[in-house]
Structures are given as C-alpha cells and as structure tokens.
C-alpha positions as CSV (number, residue, x, y, z in Angstrom):
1,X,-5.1,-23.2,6.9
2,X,-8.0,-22.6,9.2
3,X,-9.6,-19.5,10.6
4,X,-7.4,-19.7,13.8
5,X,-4.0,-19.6,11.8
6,X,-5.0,-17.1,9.6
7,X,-5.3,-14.5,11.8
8,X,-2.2,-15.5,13.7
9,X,-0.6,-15.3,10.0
10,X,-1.8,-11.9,10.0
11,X,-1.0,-10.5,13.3
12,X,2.6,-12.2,12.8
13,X,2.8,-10.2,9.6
14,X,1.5,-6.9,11.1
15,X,4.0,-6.8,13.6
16,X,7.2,-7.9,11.5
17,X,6.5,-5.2,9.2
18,X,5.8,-2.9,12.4
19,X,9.4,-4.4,13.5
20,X,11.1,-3.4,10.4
21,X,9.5,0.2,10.2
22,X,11.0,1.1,13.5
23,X,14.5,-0.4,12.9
24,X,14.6,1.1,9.6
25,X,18.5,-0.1,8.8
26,X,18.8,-2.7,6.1
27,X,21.4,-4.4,7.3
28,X,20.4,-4.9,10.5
29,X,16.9,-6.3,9.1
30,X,18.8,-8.5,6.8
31,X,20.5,-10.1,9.3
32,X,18.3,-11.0,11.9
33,X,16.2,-11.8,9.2
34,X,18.5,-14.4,7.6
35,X,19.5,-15.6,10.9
36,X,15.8,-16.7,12.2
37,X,14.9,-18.0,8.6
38,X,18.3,-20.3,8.9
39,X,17.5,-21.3,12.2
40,X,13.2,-22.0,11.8
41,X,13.9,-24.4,9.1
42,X,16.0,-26.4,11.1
43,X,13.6,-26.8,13.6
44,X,11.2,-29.5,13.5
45,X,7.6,-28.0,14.1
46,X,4.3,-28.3,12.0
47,X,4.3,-27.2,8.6
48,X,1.7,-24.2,9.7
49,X,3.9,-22.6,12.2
50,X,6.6,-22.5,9.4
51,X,4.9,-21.4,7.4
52,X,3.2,-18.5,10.1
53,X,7.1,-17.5,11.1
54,X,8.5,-17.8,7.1
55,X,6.2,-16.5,5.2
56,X,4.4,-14.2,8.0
57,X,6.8,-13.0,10.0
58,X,10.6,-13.4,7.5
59,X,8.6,-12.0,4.4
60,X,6.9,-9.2,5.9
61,X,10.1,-8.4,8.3
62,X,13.5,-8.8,5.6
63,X,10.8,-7.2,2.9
64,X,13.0,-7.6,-0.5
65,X,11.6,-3.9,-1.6
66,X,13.6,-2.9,1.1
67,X,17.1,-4.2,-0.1
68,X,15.9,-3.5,-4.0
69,X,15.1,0.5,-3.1
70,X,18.3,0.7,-1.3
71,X,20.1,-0.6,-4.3
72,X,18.4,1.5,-6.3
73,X,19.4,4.9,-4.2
74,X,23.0,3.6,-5.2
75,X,22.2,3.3,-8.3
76,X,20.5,6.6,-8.4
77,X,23.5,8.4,-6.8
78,X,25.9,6.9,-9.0
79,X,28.1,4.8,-6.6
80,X,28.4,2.0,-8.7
81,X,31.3,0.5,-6.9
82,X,29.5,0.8,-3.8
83,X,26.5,-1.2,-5.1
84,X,28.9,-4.0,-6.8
85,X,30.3,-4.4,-2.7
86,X,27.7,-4.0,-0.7
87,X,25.4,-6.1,-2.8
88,X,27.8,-8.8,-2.9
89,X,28.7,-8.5,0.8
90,X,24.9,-8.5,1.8
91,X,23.8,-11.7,0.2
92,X,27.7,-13.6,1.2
93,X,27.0,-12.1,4.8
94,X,23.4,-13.5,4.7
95,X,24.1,-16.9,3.5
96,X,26.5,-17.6,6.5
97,X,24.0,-15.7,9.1
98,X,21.6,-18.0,7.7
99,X,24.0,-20.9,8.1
100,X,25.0,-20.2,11.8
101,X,21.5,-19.7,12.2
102,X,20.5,-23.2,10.8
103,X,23.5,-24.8,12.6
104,X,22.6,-23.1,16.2
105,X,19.0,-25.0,15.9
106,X,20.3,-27.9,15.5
107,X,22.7,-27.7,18.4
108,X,19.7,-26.4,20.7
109,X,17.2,-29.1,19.9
C-alpha cells in the first residue's frame, strides 16, 4: 500500500471511529456495520479500496470492544438471560443484515 492509500486508510478510520462515538448505540452500529461489510464484498473494486472500507472504515466503525463491553455490563449486572438473547439475536440479526446487504450489491451493479 503506498503513501497515498495509507493516509486515506487513516482518515477512513478516524472518521468511522468518530461515527461510532457519536451514535454510541450498539445495535445500531452493528447493523449498519454488517450491512456495508455484506454489501462491499460483493462489489467488484480493487483489492485497496476493500481493504480502505473493510478494514478502515467496518473495523474501526462496528469495533468488537464495543459489542464485548456491552456483554460484559450484562454480565456484570447479572442478566444472564438477557445476554443468552441478545447475544444470539445480535449475531442471527447481523448475518442476514449482512446478507441483504451482499444480495442488494449485487442487484445494483
């Protein structure tokens, strides 16, 4: 990755992470984010802006500490039951965001 792309990769990042500061809802975040990952990967564009809008922008803005932290407030709190749901809902619901996201691409392009 040259000089150029690199500091793309970095803006990118910067704002994604700016993005999920100020939404600040996990669910929300994880959607959008499973719906853009589903629907760049279907797209056919150079290997560098995939990996500028994957790895930049999806892994700075869905953030995995996020979800994990959340979790762990359940945890914390002991609603147990709560966790069990919502963690199974959040990665069912994010599979078939990611799917109508990947499906929507190919219909546009």
């Amino acid at each position: 990755m040259n000089k150029k792309y690199f500091i793309i990769f970095i803006l990118v990042s910067f704002f994604a992470t700016f993005l999920r500061f100020y939404i600040n809802n996990n669910l929300i975040i994880s959607i959008l984010g499973s719906f853009l990952y589903g629907f760049v990967i279907s797209r056919t564009i150079s290997n560098v802006k995939k990996e500028i809008l994957l790895s930049g922008f999806c892994a700075c803005f869905t953030s995995f500490s996020g979800f994990v932290n959340f979790l762990y407030n359940l945890i914390i709190q002991g609603y147990y039951l709560k966790l069990f749901i919502y963690l199974n809902l959040i990665v069912i619901l994010n599979l078939i965001i990611m799917y109508i996201g990947f499906q929507l691409s190919s219909k546009v392009s």
